[in-house]
C-alpha positions in Angstrom: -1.6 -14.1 -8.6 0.9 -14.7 -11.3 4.1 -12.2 -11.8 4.0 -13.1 -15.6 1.4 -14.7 -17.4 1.4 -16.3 -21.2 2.9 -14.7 -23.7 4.3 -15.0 -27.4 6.8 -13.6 -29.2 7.6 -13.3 -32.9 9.9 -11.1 -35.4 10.7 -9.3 -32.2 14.0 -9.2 -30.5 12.5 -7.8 -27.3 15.9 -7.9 -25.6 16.5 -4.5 -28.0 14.0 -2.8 -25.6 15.6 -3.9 -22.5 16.4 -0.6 -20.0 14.8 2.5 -18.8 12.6 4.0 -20.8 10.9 7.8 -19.9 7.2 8.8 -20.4 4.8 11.9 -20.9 1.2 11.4 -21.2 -0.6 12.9 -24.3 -2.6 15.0 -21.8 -2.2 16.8 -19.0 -4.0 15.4 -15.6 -4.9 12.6 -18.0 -5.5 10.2 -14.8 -7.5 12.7 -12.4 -10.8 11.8 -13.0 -13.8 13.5 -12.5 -16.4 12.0 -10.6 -20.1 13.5 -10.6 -23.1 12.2 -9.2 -26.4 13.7 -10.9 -29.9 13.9 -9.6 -29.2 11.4 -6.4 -32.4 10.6 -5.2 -34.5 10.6 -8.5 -35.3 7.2 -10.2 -32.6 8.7 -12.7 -29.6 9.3 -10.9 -26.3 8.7 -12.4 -22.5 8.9 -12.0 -20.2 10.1 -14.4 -16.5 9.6 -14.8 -14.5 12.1 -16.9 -11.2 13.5 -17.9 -10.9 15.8 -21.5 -13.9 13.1 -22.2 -16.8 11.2 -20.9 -15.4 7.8 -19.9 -18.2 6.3 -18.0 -21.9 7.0 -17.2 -24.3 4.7 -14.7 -27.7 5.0 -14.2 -28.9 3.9 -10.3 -31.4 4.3 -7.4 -30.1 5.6 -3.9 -30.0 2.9 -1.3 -28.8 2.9 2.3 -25.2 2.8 0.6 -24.6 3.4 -2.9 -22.9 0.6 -5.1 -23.0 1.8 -8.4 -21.2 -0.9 -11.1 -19.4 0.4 -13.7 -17.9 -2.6 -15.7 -15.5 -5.3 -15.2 -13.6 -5.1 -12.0 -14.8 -1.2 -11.5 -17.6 0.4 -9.4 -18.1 2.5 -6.7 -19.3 2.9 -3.0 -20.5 5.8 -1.3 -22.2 7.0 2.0 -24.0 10.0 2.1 -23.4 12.6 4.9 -26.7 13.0 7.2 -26.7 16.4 6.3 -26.7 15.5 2.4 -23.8 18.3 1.9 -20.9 15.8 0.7 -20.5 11.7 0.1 -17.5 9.9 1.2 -16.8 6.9 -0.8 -14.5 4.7 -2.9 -13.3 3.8 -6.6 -12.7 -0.1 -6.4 -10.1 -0.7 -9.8 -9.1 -4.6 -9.9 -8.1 -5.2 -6.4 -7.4 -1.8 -5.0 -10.0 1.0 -3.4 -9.0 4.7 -3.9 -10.8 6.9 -1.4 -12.9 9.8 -2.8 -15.1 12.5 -1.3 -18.0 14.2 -3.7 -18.8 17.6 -2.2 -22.4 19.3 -3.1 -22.8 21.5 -5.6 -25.7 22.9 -6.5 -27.7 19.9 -7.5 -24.8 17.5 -8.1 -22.1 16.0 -6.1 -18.5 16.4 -7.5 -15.1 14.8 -6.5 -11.7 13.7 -8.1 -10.1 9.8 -8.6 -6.8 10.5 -8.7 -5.2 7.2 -10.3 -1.8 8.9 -10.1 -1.6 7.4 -6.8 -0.7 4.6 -8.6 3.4 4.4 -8.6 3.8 4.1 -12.4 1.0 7.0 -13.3 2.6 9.9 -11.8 1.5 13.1 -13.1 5.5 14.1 -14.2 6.8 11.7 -15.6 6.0 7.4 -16.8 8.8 5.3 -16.3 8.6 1.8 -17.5 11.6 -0.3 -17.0 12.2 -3.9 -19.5 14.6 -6.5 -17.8 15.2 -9.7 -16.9 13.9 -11.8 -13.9 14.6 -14.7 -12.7 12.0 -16.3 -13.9 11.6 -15.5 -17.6 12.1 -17.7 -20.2 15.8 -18.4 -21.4 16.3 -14.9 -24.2 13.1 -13.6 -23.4 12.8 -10.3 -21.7 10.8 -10.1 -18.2 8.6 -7.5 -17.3 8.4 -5.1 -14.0 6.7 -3.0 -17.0 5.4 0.6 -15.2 6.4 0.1 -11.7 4.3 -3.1 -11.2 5.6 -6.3 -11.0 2.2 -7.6 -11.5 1.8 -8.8 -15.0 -1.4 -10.7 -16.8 -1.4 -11.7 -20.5 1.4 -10.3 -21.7 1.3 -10.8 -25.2 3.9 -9.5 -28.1 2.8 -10.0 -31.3 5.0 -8.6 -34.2 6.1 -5.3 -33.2 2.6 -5.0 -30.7 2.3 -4.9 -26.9 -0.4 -5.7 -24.4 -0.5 -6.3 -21.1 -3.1 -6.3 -18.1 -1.6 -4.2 -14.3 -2.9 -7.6 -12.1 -3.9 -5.2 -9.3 -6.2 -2.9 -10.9 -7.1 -4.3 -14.1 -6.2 -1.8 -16.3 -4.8 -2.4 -20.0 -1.7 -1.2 -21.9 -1.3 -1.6 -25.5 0.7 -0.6 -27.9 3.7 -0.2 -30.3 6.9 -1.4 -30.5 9.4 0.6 -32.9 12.7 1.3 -33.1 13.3 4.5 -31.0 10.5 4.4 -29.2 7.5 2.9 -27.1 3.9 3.9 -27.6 1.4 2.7 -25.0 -2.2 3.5 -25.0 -3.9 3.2 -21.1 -7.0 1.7 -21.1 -9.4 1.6 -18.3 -12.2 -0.8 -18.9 -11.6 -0.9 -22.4 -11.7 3.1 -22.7 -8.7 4.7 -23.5 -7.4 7.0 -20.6 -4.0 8.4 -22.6 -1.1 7.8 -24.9 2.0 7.2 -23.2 5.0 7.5 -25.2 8.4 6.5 -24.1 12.1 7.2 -25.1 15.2 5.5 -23.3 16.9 6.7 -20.9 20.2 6.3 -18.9 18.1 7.2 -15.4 15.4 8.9 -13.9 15.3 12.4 -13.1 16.2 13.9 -9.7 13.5 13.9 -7.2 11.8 17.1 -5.9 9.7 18.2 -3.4 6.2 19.8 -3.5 4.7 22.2 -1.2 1.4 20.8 0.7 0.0 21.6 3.4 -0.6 18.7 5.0 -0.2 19.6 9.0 3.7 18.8 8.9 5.5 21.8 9.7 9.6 22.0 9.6 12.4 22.1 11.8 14.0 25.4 12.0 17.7 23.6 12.2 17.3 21.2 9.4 19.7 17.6 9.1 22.1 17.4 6.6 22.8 14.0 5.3 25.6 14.7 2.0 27.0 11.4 2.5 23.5 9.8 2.1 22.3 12.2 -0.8 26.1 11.2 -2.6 25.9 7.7 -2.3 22.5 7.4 -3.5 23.1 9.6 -6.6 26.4 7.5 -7.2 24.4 4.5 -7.1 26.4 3.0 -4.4 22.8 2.8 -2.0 20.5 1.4 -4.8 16.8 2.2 -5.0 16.1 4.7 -2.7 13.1 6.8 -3.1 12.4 8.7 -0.5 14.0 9.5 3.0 12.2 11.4 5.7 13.2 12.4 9.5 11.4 13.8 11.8 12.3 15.1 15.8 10.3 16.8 18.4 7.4 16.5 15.7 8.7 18.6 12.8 10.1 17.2 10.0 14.0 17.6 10.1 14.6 15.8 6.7 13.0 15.0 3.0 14.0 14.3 0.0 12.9 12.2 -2.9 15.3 10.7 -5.4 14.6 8.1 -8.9 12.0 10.4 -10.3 9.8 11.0 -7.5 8.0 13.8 -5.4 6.5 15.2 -2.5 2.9 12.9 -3.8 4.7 9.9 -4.8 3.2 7.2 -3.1 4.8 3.8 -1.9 3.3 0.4 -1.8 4.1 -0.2 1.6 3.8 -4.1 1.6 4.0 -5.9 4.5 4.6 -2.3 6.6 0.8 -2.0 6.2 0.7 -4.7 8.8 1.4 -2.2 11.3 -1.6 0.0 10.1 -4.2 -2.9 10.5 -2.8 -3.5 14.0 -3.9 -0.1 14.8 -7.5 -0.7 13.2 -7.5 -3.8 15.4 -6.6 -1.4 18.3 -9.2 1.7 17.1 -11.7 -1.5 17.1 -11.0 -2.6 20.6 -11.0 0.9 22.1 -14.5 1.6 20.2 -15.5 -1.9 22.2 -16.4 -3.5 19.0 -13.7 -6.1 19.8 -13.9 -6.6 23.6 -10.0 -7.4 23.7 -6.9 -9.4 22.3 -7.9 -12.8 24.7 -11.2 -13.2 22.6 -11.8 -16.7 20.5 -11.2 -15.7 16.7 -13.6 -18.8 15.3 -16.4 -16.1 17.5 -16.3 -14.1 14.5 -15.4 -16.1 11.3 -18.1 -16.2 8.5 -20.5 -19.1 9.4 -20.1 -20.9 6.4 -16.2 -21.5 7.5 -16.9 -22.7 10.4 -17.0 -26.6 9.7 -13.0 -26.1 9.8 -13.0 -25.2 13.4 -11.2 -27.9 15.8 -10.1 -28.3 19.2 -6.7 -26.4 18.8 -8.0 -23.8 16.4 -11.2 -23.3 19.0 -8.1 -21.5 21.2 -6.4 -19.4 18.8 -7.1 -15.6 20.1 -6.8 -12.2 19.2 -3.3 -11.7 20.3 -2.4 -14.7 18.8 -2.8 -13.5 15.1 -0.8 -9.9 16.2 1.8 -11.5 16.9 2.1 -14.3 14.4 2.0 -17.3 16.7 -1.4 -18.6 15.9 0.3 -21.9 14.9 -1.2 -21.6 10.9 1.5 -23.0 8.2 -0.2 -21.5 5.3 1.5 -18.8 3.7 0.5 -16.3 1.7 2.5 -17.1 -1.6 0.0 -20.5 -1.4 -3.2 -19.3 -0.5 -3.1 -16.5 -3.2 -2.9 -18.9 -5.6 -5.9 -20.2 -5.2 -10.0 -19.1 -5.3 -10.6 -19.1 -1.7 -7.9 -17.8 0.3 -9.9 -18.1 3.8 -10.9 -22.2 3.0 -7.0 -22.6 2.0 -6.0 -21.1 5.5 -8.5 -22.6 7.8 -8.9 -26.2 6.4 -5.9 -27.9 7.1 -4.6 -28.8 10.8 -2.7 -26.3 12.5 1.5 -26.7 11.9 1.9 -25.8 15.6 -0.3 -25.1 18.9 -1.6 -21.8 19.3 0.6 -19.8 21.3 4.0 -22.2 20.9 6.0 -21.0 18.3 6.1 -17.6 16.3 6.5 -17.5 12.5 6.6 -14.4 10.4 3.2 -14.8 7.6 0.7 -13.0 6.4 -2.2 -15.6 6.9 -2.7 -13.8 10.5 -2.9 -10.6 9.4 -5.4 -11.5 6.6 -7.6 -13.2 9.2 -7.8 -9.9 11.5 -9.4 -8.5 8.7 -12.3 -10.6 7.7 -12.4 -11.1 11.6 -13.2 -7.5 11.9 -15.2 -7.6 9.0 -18.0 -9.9 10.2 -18.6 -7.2 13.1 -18.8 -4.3 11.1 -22.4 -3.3 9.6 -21.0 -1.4 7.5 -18.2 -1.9 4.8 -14.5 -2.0 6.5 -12.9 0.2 4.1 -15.1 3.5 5.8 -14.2 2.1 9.1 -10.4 2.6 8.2 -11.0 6.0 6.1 -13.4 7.7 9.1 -11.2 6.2 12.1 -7.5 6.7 11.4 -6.7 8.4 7.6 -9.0 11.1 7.6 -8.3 12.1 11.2 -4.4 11.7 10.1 -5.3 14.0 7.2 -4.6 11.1 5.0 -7.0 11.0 1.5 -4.2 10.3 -1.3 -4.2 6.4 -0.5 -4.7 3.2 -1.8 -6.2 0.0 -0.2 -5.3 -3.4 -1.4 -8.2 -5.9 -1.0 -8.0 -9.8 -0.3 -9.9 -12.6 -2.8 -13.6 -11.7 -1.1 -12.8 -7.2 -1.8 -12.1 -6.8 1.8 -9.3 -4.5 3.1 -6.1 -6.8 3.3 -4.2 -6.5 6.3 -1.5 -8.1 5.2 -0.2 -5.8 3.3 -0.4 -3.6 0.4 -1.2 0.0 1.3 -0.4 2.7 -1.1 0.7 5.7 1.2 3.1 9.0 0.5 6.0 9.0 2.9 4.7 11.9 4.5 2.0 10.2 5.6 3.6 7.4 6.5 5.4 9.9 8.7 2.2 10.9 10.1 1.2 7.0 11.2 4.9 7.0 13.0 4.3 9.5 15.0 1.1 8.8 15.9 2.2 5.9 17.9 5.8 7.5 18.9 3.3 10.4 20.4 1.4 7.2 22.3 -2.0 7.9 20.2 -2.5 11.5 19.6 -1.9 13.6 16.4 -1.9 17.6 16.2 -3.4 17.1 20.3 -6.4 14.8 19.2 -6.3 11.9 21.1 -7.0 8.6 17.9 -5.6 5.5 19.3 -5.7 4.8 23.4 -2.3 4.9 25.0 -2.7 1.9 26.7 -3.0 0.4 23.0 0.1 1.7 22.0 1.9 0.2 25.0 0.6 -3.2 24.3 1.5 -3.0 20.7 5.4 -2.3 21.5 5.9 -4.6 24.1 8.2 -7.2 23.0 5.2 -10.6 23.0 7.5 -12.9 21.0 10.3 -13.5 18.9 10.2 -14.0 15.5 11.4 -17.8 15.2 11.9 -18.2 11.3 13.6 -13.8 10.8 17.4 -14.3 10.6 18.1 -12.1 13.7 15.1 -13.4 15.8 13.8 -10.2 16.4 11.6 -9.2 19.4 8.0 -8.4 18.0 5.0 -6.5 19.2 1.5 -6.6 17.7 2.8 -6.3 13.8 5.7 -4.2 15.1 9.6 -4.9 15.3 12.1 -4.8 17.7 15.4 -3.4 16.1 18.5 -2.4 17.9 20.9 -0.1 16.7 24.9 0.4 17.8 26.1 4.1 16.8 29.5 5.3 18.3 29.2 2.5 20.7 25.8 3.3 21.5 22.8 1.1 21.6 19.5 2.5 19.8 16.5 0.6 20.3 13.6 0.8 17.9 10.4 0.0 17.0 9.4 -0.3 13.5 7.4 -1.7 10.6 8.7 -3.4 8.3 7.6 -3.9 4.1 9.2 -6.1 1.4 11.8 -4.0 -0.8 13.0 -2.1 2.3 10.3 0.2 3.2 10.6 1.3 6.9 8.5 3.5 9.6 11.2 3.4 11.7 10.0 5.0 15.6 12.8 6.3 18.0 11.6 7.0 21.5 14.7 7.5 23.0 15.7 10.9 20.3 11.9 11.5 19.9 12.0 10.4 15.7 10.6 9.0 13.4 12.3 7.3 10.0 11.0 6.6 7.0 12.6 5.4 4.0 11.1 4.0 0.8 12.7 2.6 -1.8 12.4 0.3 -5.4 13.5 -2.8 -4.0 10.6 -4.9 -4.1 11.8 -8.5 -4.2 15.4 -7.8 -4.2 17.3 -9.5 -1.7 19.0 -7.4 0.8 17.0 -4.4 0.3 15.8 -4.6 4.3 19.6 -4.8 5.3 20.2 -2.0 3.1 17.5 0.2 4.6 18.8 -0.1 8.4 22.3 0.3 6.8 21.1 4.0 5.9 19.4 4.3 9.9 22.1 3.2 11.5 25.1 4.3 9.2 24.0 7.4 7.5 20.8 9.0 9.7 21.4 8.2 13.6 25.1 9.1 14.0 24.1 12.6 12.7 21.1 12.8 15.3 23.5 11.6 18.1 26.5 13.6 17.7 
């Protein structure tokens, strides 16, 4: 994984371009795609993806569960109901799964990819943003280009871009020219839409969309000013979103820097939090028997010749809550082919058990863990056990080097949503009075296992979850939250009955987590404690 790969430069002065530029796609919905499945069950079924235009078109025979390829780093997966009235399955792009339901109709099944999940594809407006990083080349320009910071063969050649999105493969190319940026989006070498961009001194306001979605609103609403002023002056940077909820009704929301209602965040290393609840949906359906079990029972078989006396003990509980004693962290092992052979095969740094470091190599081995017990792909086990029961569909799922969910990290999610997965847990398990996770499960995963040994305020930690504590008017508020890279926070608050959520832009930029419980503690808890 590479933030900026080759590139070339000639009769270009690329630090011209440098600054916000604003987008609008040639056509509208350009990047809700329709799906159709035709004649399922013949020898001459197919699948069909769409927008204006046919885009793609597979022939394929029905098996147990339907893996249809449709080029270079694109297919699909599918289950069909029993009762053959709808199929729930996913888009894989690059590295990324998109859920998607095809309902029945008449003798075809029909559904919608909607790539605007992505960040940088909103249906609005495209914003692609040309600075420096630190590390580009000395009077080159560096490239967060559309809201990704992951960047492949970036080439500029005379007054012509390209570029690959590292996560789901897709191609941008285009133009160069004086007042302006023209981008065409390709999606396995078919184009999608023209993009074309003029600068800008900043994004548009946000704004919120009505959905129903199962969130209903306080009748007293909060009123933040301060917050909403020092964001629009600039003086809190990045901010994207900012949500409260109390007593279950949402108290709070708005969107800022160009985004909505159906924005959704890449929630980084927050989405640690939501594979610590599959862990828990997996030990309360008795597929995992519980946290004390060996994790070498269930590693894939041809791995096992790295297993030694001190990595025979590491446990369940040991990987939720980051003390399995592994030194191999994530910025390594994802440079490399095999990320499970780079984290098993060398010694442990430390005993299981004695010391707790913050990584994402535990995480990531809960989910191949889980994996190996499933007979069926982990991805439907996440969609049919927590999102769809949280009404949660507009999602994406980031996968590790073998296309298995990665719980490490990397969940696409709308703040409202997030929302949702925060009170879940603040209302021990249950959501809209159906019981999803156990409570005893939600007790184990706040209480305070560990410390985190190598965090700069050694926080108490649960099972992916942090202990925060919070001083308004002399007044100590403790917390529970999870955490993501860039600032994004599901921050739970049993003592006031709330939830927090903020998201911002911040990815990589130091401070950003300071400057999220800055806006909890500063800005959003003396107004709910008054």
């Amino acid at each position: 994984m590479t933030m900026i790969a080759g590139y070339a430069q000639q009769h270009v002065n690329f630090e011209n371009y440098a600054g916000l530029w604003k987008g609008q796609a040639a056509q509208n919905n350009a990047f809700e795609i329709a799906v159709t499945i035709k004649d399922l069950g013949s020898s001459k079924a197919s699948l069909i993806l769409a927008n204006e235009k046919e885009l793609f078109r597979k022939e394929f025979t029905l098996k147990d569960t339907l893996n249809v390829p449709l080029g270079n780093k694109l297919y699909f997966e599918g289950i069909v109901d029993e009762d053959t009235s709808k199929i729930n399955g996913f888009i894989k792009l690059g590295i990324d799964f998109y859920p998607i339901q095809l309902q029945k109709k008449g003798e075809s099944y029909k559904g919608i990819l909607n790539l605007s999940a992505n960040h940088y594809l909103q249906s609005k407006s495209h914003y692609l943003e040309i600075r420096k990083v630190y590390n580009s080349v000395e009077g080159y320009g560096a490239y967060p280009l559309l809201g990704t910071y992951w960047v492949n063969d970036l080439e500029i050649h005379n007054n012509q871009i390209s570029f690959e999105d590292y996560k789901t493969g897709m191609m941008f190319q285009g133009e160069l020219q004086q007042d302006q940026i023209i981008l065409s989006v390709l999606l396995n070498e078919v184009e999608l839409s023209k993009i074309r961009y003029q600068k800008t001194d900043a994004k548009e306001k946000g704004f919120l969309i009505h959905i129903e979605d199962g969130w209903k609103y306080a009748k007293n609403k909060l009123l933040l000013p301060k917050l909403e002023n020092d964001i629009d002056e600039n003086q809190l940077k990045g901010i994207e979103s900012v949500l409260v909820t109390k007593d279950g009704k949402i108290h709070y929301e708005n969107y800022f820097g160009g985004t909505n209602t159906s924005t959704t965040n890449d929630l980084r290393s927050a989405g640690k939090s939501i594979g610590s609840a599959i862990i828990g949906l997996a030990i309360d359906d008795g597929i995992i028997t519980g946290t004390q079990e060996k994790v070498y029972e269930y590693i894939p078989q041809s791995y096992q010749y790295t297993k030694d006396e001190e990595k025979s003990k590491i446990t369940i509980e040991h990987l939720l809550t980051m003390s399995s004693g592994i030194g191999v962290y994530e910025d390594y092992y994802q440079e490399t082919d095999d990320w499970l052979k780079t984290v098993l095969e060398p010694k442990l740094k430390y005993n299981a058990g004695e010391h707790t470091n913050y990584m994402s190599a535990d995480p990531f081995l809960l989910s191949v863990n889980l994996s190996e017990r499933l007979s069926y792909p982990l991805e439907f086990y996440m969609h049919q056990k927590l999102f769809a029961l949280l009404g949660i569909h507009n999602y994406i799922l980031n996968t590790d080097h073998k296309g298995n969910p990665y719980f490490a990290g990397g969940i696409y999610m709308r703040p409202r949503d997030m929302l949702k997965f925060g009170q879940l847990y603040l209302n021990k398990g249950v959501w809209n009075g159906k019981r999803i996770l156990s409570e005893q499960w939600i007790h184990d995963s706040f209480k305070k296992h560990t410390k985190l040994e190598n965090t700069s305020k050694k926080n108490a930690y649960g099972y992916f979850w942090w202990h925060e504590t919070y001083t308004v008017n002399e007044k100590s508020i403790s917390t529970i939250e999870a955490r993501g890279n860039g600032g994004q926070y599901i921050s739970i608050i049993p003592e006031l009955n709330a939830v927090i959520v903020v998201t911002t832009e911040n990815y990589n930029k130091r401070g950003s987590g300071r400057q999220t419980e800055k806006i909890i503690e500063k800005y959003i808890l003396p107004k709910m404690i008054k």
